[in-house]
C-alpha positions as CSV (number, residue, x, y, z in Angstrom):
1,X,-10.7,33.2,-57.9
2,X,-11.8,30.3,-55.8
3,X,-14.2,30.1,-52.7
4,X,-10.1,29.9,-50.5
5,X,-9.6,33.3,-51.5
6,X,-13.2,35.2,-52.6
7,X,-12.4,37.9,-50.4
8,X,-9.6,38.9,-52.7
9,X,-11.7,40.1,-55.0
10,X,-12.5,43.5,-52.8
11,X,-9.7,46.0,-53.4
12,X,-9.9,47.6,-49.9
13,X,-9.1,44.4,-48.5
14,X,-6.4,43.5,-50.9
15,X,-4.8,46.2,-49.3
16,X,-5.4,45.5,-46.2
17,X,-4.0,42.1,-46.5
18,X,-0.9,43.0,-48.0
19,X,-0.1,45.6,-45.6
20,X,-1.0,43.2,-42.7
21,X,1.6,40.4,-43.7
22,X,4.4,42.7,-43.9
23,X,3.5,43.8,-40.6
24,X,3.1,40.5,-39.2
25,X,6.2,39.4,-40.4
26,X,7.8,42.1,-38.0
27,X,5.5,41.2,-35.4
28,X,6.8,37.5,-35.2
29,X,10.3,38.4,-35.5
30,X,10.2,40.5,-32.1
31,X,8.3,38.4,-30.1
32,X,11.0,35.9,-30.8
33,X,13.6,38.3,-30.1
34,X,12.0,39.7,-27.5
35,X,10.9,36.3,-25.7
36,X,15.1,35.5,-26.6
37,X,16.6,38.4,-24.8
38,X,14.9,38.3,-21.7
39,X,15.8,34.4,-21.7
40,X,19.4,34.4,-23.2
41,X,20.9,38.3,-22.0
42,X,19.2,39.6,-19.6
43,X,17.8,36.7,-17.4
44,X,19.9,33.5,-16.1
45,X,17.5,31.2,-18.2
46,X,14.4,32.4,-16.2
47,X,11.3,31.0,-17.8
48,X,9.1,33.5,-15.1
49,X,11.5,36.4,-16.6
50,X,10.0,35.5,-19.8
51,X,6.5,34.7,-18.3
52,X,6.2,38.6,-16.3
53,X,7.4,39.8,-20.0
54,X,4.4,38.6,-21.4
55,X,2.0,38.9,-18.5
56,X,3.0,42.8,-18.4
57,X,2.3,42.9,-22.9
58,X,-1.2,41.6,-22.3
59,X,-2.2,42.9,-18.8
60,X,-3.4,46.0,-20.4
61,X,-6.1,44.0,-22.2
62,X,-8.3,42.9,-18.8
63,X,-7.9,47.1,-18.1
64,X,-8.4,48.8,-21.7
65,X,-10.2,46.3,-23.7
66,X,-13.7,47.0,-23.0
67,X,-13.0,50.7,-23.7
68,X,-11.7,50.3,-26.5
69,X,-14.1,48.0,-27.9
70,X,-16.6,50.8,-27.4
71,X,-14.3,53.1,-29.1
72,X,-14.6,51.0,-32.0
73,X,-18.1,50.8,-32.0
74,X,-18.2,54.8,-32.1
75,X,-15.3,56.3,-33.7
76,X,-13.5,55.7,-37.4
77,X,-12.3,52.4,-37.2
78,X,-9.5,53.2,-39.9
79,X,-8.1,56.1,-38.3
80,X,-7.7,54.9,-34.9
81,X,-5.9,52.0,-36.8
82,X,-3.6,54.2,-38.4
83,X,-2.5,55.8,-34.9
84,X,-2.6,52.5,-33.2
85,X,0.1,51.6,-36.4
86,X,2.1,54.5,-35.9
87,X,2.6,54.1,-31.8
88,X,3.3,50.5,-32.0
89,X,6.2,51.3,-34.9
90,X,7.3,53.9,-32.6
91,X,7.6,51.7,-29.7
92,X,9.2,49.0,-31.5
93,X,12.3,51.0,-32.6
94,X,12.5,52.7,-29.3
95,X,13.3,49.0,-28.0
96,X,15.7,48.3,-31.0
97,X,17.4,51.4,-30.3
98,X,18.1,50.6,-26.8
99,X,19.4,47.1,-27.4
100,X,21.5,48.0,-30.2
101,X,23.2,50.8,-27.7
102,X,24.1,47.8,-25.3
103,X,22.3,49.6,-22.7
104,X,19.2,47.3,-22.5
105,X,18.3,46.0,-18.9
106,X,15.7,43.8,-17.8
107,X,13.2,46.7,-15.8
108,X,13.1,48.4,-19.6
109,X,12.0,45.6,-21.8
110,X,9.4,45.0,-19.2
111,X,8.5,49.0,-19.2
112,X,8.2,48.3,-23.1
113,X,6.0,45.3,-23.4
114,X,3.4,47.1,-20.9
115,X,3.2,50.5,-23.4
116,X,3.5,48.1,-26.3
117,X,0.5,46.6,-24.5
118,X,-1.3,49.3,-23.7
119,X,-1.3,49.7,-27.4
120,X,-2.6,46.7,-28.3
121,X,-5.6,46.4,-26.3
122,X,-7.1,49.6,-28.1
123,X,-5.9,48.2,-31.6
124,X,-7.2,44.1,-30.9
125,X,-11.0,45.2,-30.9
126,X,-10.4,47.7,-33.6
127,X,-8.7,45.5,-35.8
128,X,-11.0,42.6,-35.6
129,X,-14.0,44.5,-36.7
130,X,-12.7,46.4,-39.2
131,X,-12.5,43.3,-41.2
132,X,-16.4,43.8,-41.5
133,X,-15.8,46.6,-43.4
134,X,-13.9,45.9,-46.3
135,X,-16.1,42.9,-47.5
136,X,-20.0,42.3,-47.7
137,X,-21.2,40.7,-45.1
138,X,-22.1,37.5,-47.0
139,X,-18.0,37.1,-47.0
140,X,-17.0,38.1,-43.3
141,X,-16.2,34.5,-42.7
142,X,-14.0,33.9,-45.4
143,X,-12.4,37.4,-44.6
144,X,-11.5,36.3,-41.0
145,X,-9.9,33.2,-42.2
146,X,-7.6,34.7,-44.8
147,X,-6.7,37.3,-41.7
148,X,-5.6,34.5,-39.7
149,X,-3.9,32.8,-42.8
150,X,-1.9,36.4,-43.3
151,X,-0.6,36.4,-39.8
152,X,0.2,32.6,-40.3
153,X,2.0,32.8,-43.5
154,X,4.2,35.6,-41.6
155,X,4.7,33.2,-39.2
156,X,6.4,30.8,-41.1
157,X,8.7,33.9,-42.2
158,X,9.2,35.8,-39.1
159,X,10.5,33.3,-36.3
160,X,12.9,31.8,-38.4
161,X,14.2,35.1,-40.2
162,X,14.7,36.3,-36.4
163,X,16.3,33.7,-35.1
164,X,19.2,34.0,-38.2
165,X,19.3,37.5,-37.9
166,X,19.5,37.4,-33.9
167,X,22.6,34.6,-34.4
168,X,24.4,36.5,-36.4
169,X,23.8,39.8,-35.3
170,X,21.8,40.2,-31.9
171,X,18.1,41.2,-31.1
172,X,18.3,44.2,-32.0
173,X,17.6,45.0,-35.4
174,X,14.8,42.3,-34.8
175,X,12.9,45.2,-33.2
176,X,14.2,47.8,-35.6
177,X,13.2,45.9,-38.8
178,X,9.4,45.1,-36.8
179,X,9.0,48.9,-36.1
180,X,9.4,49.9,-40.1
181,X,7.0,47.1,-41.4
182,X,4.7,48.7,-39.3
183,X,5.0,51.0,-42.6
184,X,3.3,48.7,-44.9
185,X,-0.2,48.6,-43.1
186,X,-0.5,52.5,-42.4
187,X,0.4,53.1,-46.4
188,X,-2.7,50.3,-47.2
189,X,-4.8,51.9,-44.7
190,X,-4.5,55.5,-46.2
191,X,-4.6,54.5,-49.9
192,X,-8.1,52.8,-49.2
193,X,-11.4,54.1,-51.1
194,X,-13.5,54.9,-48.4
195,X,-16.5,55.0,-50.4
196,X,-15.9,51.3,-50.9
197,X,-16.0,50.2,-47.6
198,X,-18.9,48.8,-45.9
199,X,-19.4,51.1,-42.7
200,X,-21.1,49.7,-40.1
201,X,-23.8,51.4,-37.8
202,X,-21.8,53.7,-35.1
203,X,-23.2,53.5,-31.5
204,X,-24.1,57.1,-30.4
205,X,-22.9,58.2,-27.1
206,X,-24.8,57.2,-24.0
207,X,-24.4,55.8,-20.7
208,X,-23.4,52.4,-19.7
209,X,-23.1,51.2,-23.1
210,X,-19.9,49.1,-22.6
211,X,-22.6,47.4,-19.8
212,X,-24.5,46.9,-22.8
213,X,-22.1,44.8,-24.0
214,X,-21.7,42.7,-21.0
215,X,-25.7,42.5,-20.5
216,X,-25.6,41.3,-24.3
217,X,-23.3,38.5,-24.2
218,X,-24.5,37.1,-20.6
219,X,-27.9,36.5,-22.9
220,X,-25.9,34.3,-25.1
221,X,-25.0,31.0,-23.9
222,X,-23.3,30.4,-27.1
223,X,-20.8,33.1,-27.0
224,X,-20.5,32.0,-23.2
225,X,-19.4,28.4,-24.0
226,X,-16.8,30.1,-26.3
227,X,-15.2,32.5,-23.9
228,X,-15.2,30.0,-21.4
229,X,-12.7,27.1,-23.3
230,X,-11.3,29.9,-25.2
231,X,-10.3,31.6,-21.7
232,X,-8.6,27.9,-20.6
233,X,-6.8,27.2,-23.4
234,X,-5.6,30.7,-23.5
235,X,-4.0,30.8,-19.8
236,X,-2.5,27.6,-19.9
237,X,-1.7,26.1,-23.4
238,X,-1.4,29.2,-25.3
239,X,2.3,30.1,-24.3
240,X,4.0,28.2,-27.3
241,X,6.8,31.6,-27.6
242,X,7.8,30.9,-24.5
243,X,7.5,27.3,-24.2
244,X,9.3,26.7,-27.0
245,X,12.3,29.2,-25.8
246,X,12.6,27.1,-23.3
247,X,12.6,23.5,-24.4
248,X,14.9,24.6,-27.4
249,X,17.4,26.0,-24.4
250,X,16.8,23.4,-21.1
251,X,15.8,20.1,-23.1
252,X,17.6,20.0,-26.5
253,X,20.1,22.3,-25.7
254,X,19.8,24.7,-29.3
255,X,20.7,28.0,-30.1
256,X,18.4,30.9,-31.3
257,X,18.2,29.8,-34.9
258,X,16.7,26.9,-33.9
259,X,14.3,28.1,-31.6
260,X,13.0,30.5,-34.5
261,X,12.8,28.0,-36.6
262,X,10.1,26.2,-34.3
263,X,7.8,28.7,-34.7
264,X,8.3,28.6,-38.0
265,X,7.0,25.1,-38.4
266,X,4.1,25.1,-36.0
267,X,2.9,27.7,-38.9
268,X,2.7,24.8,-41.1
269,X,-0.1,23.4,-39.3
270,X,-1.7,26.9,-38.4
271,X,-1.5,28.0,-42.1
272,X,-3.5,25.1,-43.2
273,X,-5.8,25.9,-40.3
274,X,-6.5,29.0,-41.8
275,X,-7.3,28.2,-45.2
276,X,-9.3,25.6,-44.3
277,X,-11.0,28.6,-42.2
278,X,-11.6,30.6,-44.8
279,X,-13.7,28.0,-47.2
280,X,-16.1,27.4,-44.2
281,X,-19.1,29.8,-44.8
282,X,-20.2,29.4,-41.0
283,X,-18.4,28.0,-38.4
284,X,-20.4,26.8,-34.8
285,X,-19.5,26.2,-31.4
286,X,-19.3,22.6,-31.8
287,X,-16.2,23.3,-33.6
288,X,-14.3,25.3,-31.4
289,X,-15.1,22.3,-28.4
290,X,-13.8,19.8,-31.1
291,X,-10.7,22.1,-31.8
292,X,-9.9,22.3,-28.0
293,X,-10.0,19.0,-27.8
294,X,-7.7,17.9,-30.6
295,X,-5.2,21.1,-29.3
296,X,-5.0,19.1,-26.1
297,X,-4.5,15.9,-27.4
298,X,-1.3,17.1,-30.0
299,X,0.3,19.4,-26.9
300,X,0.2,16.1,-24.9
301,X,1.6,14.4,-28.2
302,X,4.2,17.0,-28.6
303,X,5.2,17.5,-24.8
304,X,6.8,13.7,-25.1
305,X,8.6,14.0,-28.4
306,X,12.4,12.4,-27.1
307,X,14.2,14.7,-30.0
308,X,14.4,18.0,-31.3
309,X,13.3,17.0,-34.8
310,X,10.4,15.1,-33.3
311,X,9.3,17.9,-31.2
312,X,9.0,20.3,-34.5
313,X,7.5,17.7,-36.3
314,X,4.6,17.5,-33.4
315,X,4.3,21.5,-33.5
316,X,2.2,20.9,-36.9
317,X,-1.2,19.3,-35.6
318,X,-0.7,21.8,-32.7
319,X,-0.6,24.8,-34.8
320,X,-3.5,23.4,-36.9
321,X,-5.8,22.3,-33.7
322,X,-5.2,26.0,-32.6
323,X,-5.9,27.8,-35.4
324,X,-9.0,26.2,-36.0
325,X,-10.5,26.8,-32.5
326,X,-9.4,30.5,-32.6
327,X,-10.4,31.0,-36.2
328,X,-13.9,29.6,-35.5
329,X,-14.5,31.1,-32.3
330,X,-13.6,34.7,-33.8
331,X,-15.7,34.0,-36.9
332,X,-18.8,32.8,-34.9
333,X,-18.8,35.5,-32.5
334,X,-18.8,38.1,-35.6
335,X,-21.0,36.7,-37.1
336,X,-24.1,35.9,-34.8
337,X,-23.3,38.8,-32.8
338,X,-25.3,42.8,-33.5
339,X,-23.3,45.1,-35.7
340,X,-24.1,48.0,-33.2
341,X,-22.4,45.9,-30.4
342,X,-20.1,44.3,-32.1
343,X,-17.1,45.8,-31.3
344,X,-17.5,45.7,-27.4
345,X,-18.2,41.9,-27.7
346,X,-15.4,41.3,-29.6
347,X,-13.3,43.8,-27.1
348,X,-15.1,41.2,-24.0
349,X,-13.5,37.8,-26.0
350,X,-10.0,39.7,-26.4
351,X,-10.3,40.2,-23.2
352,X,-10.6,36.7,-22.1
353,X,-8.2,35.5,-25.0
354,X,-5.1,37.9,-24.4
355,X,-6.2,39.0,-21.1
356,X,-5.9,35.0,-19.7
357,X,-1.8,35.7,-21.0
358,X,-1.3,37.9,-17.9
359,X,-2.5,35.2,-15.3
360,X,-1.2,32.1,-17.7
361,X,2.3,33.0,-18.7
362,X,3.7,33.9,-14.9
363,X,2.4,30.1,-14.0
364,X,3.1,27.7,-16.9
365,X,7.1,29.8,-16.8
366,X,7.1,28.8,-12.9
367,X,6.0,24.9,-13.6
368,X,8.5,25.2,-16.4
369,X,11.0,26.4,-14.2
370,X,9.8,23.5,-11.3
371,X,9.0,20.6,-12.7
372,X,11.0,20.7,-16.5
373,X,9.6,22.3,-19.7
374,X,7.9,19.4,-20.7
375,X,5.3,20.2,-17.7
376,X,4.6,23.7,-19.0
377,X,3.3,22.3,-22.4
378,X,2.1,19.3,-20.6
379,X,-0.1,21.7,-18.3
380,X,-2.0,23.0,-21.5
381,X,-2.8,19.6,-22.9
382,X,-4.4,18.8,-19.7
383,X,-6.6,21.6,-19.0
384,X,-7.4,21.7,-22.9
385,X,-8.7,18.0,-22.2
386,X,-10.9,19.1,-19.4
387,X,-12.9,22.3,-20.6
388,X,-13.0,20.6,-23.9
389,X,-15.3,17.5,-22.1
390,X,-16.7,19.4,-19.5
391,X,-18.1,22.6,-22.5
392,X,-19.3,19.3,-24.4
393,X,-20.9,17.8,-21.5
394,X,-22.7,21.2,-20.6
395,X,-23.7,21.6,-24.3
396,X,-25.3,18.1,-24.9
397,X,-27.6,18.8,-21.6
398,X,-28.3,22.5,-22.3
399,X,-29.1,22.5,-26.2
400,X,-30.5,18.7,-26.1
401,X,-27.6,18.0,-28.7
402,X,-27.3,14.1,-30.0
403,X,-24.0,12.8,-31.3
404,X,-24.2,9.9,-33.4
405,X,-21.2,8.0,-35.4
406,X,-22.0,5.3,-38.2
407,X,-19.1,3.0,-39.4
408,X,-20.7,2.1,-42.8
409,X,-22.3,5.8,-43.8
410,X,-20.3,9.1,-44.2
411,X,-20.3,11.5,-42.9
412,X,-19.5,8.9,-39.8
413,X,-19.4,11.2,-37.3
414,X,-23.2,13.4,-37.3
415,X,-24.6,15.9,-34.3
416,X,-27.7,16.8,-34.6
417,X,-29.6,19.5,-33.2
418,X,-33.3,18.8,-32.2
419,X,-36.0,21.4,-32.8
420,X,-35.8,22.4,-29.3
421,X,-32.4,22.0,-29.6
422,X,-28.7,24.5,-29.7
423,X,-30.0,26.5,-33.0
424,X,-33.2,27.4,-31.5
425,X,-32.2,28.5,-28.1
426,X,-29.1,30.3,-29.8
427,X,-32.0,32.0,-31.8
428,X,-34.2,32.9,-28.5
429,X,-31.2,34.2,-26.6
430,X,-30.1,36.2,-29.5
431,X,-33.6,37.7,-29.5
432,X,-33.0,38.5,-25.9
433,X,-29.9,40.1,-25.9
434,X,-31.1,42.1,-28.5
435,X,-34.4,43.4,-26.6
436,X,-32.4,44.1,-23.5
């Protein structure tokens, strides 16, 4: 089996893998319903309907994420994934159930998407680390990427399959369908050998250890830079569900088939994204800067396409740009950060990834609303531009970094790191945080 797929080889994560693309099959096909309903049935066309929808799914995340990021640095990471499975299931065919009985109003999907929320935030933290225990550590990297290239590969599935099965017969049994593949990932989580995992160290119970975490990742100018431009491109440019609902309705005038099948495409690009991910043996910073930058530049591409086609042609580069700044930001923060602390750092950058959604999604649905959809892609691409110079900027004065591109030699473009450069400091400040 090739370096794309090494972590394949592990049967715990084979497992896991399988169960998690069923399940993210599901998971697309309702937040395309979901995104649909509140924008086709129970809204006149209201991009901030669909906007407070999301905002209220990932509010929970700025309230719950750090506490449950220190949950998973205590308890048994696959059990609390197994009841974070089953309430999510359950809460998914509650919402089917209530759609299907015609009795589905708009205050109700909203009371949904906050539990369903609330439900995330302790899973997100949980979920990411756990990866770290179903491969050696030499293979985390490769692990993440195939993760990302699971939920991808559902992506091209899910959107579109929703957007046929909500044409022909309603949202509802979008929802229904999600809540059984939820099935899939508690079966591969309970038929797991747990003496072939790879535990890692649980923190014992003291006081002000989710401070810890914060006190840890202020050391770390590294992990900084990340959140920061991850934390951007999350509020404005990260919206694409409901983005594209609405330029499939306001500017090309298309159905819910369509509009599932744009997600569907923009998993093209983010597919590729993720295999590439998942041959890189360790990503850096520099990466997720450059990935911000290239998101910005295809949103402002794709924000003038004229035609429908054009526009789901230009979702490709935007899915790949985004996947590989996600990808590499995840993967780098893993990896460089202290197992014992690992799971409330990683609870700290879902908090700034999803928890932006709640401040984002209200705003980019109002300028949508205002000023035409194009603006609330257009929005993204610019502030993408900005934190994407301005991180770079910072970086090359902090870490001494020096850019240099040669026309005749390959590679052409080089950045190089002096001795007192981005590696060494990264090295000090890790040392820091990890006295402190």
């Amino acid at each position: 089996m090739n370096s794309t797929f090494a972590s394949l080889r592990f049967p715990n994560y084979r497992l896991w893998f399988a169960g998690a693309l069923v399940a993210n099959v599901g998971t697309w096909m309702q937040r395309v319903a979901q995104d649909w309903l509140v924008l086709t049935d129970l809204s006149d066309d209201s991009g901030l309907a669909v906007g407070i929808t999301t905002a209220l799914q990932f509010a929970p995340t700025l309230l719950l994420s750090a506490w449950a990021g220190l949950l998973a640095d205590r308890v048994n990471r696959r059990k609390l994934l197994i009841a974070s499975q089953i309430a999510q299931g359950a809460l998914a065919l509650g919402l089917g159930a209530l759609v299907l009985s015609g009795h589905a109003q708009l205050w109700q999907v909203y009371l949904f998407a906050l539990a369903l929320g609330c439900v995330a935030a302790i899973d997100q933290p949980v979920r990411q680390t756990f990866v770290a225990e179903l491969v050696p550590a030499g293979k985390l990297s490769n692990a993440v990427g195939l993760n990302s290239a699971s939920f991808n590969a559902a992506r091209l599935i899910g959107p579109g399959l929703a957007g046929l099965l909500i044409a022909a017969f309603g949202s509802g049994w979008a929802f229904v369908i999600n809540g059984a593949t939820f099935a899939a990932t508690i079966l591969a989580l309970t038929r797991m050998k747990t003496d072939q995992l790879y535990p890692m160290p649980a923190a014992p119970r003291a006081k002000g250890q989710i401070r810890e975490g914060v006190r840890y990742v202020r050391h770390r100018t590294d992990i900084l830079v990340i959140m920061v431009v991850i934390g951007v491109v999350s509020t404005f440019g990260l919206n694409f569900q409901m983005t594209s609902a609405m330029m499939a309705r306001s500017e090309f005038g298309k159905g819910a088939g369509e509009y599932g099948i744009l997600g569907s495409i923009m998993a093209i690009g983010s597919l590729a994204g993720a295999l590439l991910a998942a041959r890189r043996e360790r990503p850096r910073v520099r990466l997720v800067i450059g990935a911000a930058f290239g998101f910005g530049l295809a949103t402002g591409v794709q924000a003038l396409m004229p035609t429908y086609t054009s526009y789901a042609i230009a979702a490709i580069p935007v899915g790949l740009a985004s996947l590989t700044m996600l990808t590499a930001a995840n993967t780098t923060i893993q990896m460089s950060t202290d197992p014992a602390v690992r799971g409330r750092v990683m609870s700290l950058y879902m908090i700034v990834m999803l928890g932006a959604t709640p401040i984002g999604a209200p705003i980019v649905g109002w300028i949508g609303e205002q000023f035409g959809a194009r603006w609330s892609i257009g929005i993204g691409s610019i502030t993408a531009l900005l934190v994407a110079a301005l991180a770079g900027l910072w970086a090359k004065k902090r870490w001494q970094v020096e850019v240099h591109y040669r026309v005749r030699s390959r590679p052409h473009l080089q950045v190089v790191y002096p001795r007192r450069g981005a590696d060494r400091v990264a090295a000090q400040e890790i040392a820091d945080a990890s006295a402190t």
